[in-house]
N, C-alpha and C positions, 0 to 999 in steps of 0.2 A: 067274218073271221079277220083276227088283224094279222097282219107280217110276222112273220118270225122279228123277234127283237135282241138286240145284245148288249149290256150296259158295258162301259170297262170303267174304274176312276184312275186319272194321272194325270200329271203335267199340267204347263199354262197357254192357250192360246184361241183362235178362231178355226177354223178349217175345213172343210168340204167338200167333200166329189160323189159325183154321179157316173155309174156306168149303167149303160145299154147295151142288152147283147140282142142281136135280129138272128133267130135260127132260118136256114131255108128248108123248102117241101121241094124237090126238084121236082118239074113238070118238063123242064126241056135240056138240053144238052149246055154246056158252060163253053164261053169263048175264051180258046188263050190266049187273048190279048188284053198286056198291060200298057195302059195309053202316057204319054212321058209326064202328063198331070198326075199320074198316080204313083209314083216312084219314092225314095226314099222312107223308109223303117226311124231315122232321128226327129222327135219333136225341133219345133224353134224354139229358140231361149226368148228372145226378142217378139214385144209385143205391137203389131203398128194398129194408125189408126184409120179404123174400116170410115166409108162414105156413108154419112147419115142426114146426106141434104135432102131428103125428101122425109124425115123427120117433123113433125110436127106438135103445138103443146098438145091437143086433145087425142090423137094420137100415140103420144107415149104417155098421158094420164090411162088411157084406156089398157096399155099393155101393162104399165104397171097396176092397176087394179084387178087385174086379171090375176095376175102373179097374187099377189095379198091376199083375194077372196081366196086361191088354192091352199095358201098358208094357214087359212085358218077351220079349212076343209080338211087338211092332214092334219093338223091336231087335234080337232077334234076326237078323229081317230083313234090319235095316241090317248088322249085324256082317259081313255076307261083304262090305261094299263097303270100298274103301279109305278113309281121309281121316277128319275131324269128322264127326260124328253130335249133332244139337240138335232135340227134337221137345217137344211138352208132349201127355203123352197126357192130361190132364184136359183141353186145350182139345180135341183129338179126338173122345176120348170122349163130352164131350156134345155137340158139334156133332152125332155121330148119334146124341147119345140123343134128342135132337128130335125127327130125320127118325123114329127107333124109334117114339115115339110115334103115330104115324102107319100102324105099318105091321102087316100082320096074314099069316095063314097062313105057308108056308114062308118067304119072305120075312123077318119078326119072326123065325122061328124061326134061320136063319142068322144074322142077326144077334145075335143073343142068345149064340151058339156063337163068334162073333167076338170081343163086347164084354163077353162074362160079364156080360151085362145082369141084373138080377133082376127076374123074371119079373112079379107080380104090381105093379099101377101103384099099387095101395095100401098097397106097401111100398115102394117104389122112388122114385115122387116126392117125400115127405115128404124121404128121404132125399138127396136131389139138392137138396132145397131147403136144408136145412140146413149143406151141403157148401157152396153159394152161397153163404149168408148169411157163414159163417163165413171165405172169401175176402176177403169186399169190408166183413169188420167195421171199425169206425172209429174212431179215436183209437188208433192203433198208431205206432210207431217206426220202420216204415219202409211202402210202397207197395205194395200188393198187391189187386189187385181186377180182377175178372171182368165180361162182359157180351155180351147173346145179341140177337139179331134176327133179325127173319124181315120178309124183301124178298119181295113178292108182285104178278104181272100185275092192274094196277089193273081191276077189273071182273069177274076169275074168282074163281069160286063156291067159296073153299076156306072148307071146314068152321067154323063159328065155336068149335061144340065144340074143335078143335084147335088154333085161337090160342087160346083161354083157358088151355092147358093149357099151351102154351109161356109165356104172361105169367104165368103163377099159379104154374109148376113152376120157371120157368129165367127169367125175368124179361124174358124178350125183346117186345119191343115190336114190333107190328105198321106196317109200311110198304108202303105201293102207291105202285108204280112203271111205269113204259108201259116193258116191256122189249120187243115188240113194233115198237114204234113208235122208241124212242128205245134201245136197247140200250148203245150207249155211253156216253151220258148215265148212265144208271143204274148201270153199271161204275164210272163216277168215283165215285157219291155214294156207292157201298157199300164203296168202297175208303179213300175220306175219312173215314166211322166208321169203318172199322178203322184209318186212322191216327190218328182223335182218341184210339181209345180204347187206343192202345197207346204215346202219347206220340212219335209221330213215326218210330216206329223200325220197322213193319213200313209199306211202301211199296208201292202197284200191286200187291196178293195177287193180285187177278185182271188178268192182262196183255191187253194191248189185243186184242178181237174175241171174246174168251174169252165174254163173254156172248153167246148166241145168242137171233134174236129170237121163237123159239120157246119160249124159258125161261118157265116158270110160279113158280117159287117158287125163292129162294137161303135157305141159312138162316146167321148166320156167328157165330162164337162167338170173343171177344179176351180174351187175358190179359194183365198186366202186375204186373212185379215190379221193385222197385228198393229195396236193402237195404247197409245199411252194416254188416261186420262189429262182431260183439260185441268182437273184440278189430283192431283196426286193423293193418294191416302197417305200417310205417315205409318210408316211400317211398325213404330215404335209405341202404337199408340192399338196397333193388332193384342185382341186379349182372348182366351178362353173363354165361348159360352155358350147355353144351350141354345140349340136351335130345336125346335119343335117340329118335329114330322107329322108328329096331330096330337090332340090335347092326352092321349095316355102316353107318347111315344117320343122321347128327346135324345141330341145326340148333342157330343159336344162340336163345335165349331170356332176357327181362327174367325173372330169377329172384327171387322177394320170400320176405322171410324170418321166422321168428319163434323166437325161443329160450327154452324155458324155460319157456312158458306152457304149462295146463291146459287139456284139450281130452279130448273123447269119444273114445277111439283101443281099438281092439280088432286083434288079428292072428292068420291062420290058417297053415297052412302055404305055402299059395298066395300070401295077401294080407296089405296092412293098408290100416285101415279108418279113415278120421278122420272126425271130422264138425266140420265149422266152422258155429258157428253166427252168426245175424243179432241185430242191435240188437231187443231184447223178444223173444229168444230163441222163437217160434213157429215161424218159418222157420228152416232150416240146411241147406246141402251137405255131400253125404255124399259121401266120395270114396273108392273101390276102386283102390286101387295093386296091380298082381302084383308078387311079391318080384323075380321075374325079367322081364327085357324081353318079356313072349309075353304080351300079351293075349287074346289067343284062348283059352287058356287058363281064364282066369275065365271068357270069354264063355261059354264052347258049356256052361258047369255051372249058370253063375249063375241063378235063377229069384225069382218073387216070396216063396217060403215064407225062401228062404235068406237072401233080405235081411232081412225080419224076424227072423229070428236071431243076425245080423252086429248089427243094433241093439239088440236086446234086451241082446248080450254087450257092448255099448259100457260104456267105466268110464273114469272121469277120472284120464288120467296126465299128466305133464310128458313134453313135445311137441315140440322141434325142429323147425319145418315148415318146406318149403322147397315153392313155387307156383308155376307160370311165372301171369303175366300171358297173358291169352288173353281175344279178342274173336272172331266168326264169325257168320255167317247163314245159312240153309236154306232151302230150298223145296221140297218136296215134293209129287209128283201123285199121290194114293193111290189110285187105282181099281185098278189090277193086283196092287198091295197086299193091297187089300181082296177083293178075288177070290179071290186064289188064297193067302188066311187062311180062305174059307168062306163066304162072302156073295155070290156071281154073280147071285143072279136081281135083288139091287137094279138092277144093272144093265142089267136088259132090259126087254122092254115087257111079261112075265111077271112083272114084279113086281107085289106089290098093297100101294099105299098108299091106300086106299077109307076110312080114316080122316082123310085130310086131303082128299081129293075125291071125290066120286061121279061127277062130270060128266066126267073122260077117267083113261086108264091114265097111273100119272108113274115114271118111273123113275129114276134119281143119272145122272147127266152126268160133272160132276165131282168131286171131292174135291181141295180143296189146301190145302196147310198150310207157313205162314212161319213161321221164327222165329230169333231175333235174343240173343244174350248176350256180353257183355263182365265180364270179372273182373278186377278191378286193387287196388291196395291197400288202397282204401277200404271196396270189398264189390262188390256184383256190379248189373247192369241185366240185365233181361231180357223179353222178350216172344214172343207168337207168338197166331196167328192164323190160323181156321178154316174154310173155307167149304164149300159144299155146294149145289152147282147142282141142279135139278130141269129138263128141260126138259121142254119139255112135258116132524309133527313129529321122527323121527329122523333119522337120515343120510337123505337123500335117494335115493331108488334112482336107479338112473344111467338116464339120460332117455333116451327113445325118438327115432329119425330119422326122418321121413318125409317122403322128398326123390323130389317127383314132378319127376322129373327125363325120365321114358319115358310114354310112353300111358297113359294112365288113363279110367275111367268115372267122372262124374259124377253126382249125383242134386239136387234141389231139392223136399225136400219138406215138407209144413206139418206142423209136430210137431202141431197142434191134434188133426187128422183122420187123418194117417198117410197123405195122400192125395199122389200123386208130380206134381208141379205142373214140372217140365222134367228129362227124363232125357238125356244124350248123354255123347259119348264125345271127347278133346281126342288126336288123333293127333299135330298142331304144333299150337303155339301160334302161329305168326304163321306 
């Protein structure tokens, strides 16, 4: 069975967050003591840069392929449903690369089978760190940056070894909160960082009562993206026209256009493949068109090895493009997801996360995941958001067309890292 799923259409941008919630089973009594690392309810504005000298290339080739095979393990997923598809599996990913941190015997080990985790933490964090760093680097040309937290029952005894490792590895910063006492309250404030930190655009991730006041730990993880193409559409040159949802069914769409310019375009027998890239050329979307109206097609073949080779084959031709304009939102509950991908015991009182407490069994609660993109002629916004409850020079050759005119996939990813930062799928544009 898939997640509950929720479409909405608006607006223009990138965006995403993940929340975690860890419910607990009490088995022992709670300590009340708050240690002075655990203090302050205000996220940071301010993002510094974590230590990732013990980074290496094969190393963060491996975390990021880990991430990617996951990206196209949750789509899959999504492919049998109808409609858009917008997720960012990097903000997924690490939302429970946290809780992973955390967790030990069978437990760690399904996840690990889920998230193609690497294994040992003295290869794996350096690399996560460096994968951060490289997100939220600074003096770039267009907006891109990451950020983690971890929301904790003001007074329970969680591990200090285990915030330092989320503040040292994923930059997240420690907050206590009386979910207990105040559970609402606490839903606002954690829902407020993920709107500061995603520029307004992911809203209420967790909806009202969703916090229980049995919850010991949330952990949540935001991304944001906002990018101006390298080559701009001409807004003037946007027309009326059908786009095909499948050969009986059309709608109309703002179609934007560009003639003549140079782009990464490669084509197989199935597909073709363009990549439009962003202002400082780091970021670019990569878009999968089938020749014919059957997406399904590409879906049920496409894997992570294969898109590495669709990009490798990319070569710069002259381009004819044709885009519709498209904005949309998502919401996704991933527990059932995540189950029945290979990870069930997080979600029982058999699970053991004895790395972030000794003092009761915690188990996942929930998993939910926002996210938000708009594409129009300028370039694209984007976000989403993660959380995770615990409770307790000659003739010119003649130019190529590619006129996404019918369903197509999507990709959003950082040329730096090769890491897939918003994957989905545009059934209508409006």
């Amino acid at each position: 069975m898939v997640s509950s799923r929720v479409h909405f259409i608006d607006r223009r941008v990138l965006v995403g967050s993940v929340v975690i919630v860890l419910a607990v089973v009490l088995i022992g009594s709670r300590s009340p003591v708050v240690s002075d690392w655990l203090t302050g309810t205000a996220a940071k504005s301010d993002v510094s840069v974590l230590d990732d000298s013990g980074a290496t290339v094969s190393t963060v080739k491996a975390t990021v392929d880990a991430s990617n095979r996951f990206s196209f393990d949750l789509y899959r997923r999504y492919s049998s449903d109808s409609g858009n598809i917008l997720f960012s599996p990097y903000s997924i990913s690490t939302a429970l690369s946290m809780v992973y941190e955390g967790a030990r015997g069978e437990t760690a080990d399904e996840m690990e089978s889920v998230f193609h985790f690497v294994e040992e933490p003295s290869e794996r964090r350096p690399a996560v760190v460096w994968i951060y760093n490289v997100i939220n680097g600074r003096d770039r040309d267009y907006e891109l940056h990451t950020a983690n937290a971890l929301w904790m029952q003001e007074g329970y005894p969680i591990l200090e070894d285990y915030v330092d490792t989320v503040a040292d590895c994923y930059g997240g910063e420690a907050n206590a909160l009386d979910f207990a006492g105040e559970p609402e309250e606490s839903r606002v404030i954690i829902n407020d960082w993920v709107e500061a930190r995603t520029n307004d655009r992911i809203k209420n991730l967790f909806p009202p009562k969703s916090i229980d006041p049995e919850v010991i730990l949330v952990l949540t993880n935001a991304i944001y993206f906002k990018g101006d193409w390298l080559i701009e559409f001409d807004e003037d040159r946007t027309s009326k026209n059908e786009f095909h949802i499948s050969p009986a069914e059309s709608v109309e769409a703002n179609m934007m256009s560009l003639r003549g310019d140079r782009f990464n375009y490669t084509e197989t027998y199935e597909m073709q493949v363009l990549e439009l890239p962003y202002t400082g050329k780091d970021v670019s979307m990569v878009i999968l068109l089938p020749k014919e109206n059957y997406l399904s097609d590409i879906e049920s073949t496409l894997f992570c090895d294969e898109l590495g080779e669709l990009i490798d084959g990319l070569e710069e031709t002259a381009v004819d493009v044709y885009l519709p304009r498209f904005a949309f939102e998502t919401k996704y509950f991933l527990e059932e997801d995540l189950k029945e991908m290979g990870m069930p015991t997080a979600f029982t009182p058999s699970a053991d996360f004895t790395e972030i407490t000794e003092e009761d069994v915690l188990f996942i609660d929930i998993v939910i995941h926002q996210a938000f993109i708009e594409v129009n002629e300028e370039g694209t916004e984007a976000a989403a958001a993660t959380g995770v409850s615990m409770p307790k020079s000659a003739a010119a050759p003649p130019r190529k067309v590619f006129r996404a005119d019918h369903p197509f996939i999507f990709i959003i990813r950082d040329r730096v890292t090769g890491i897939i930062l918003f994957m989905g799928r545009v059934m209508t544009p409006s």
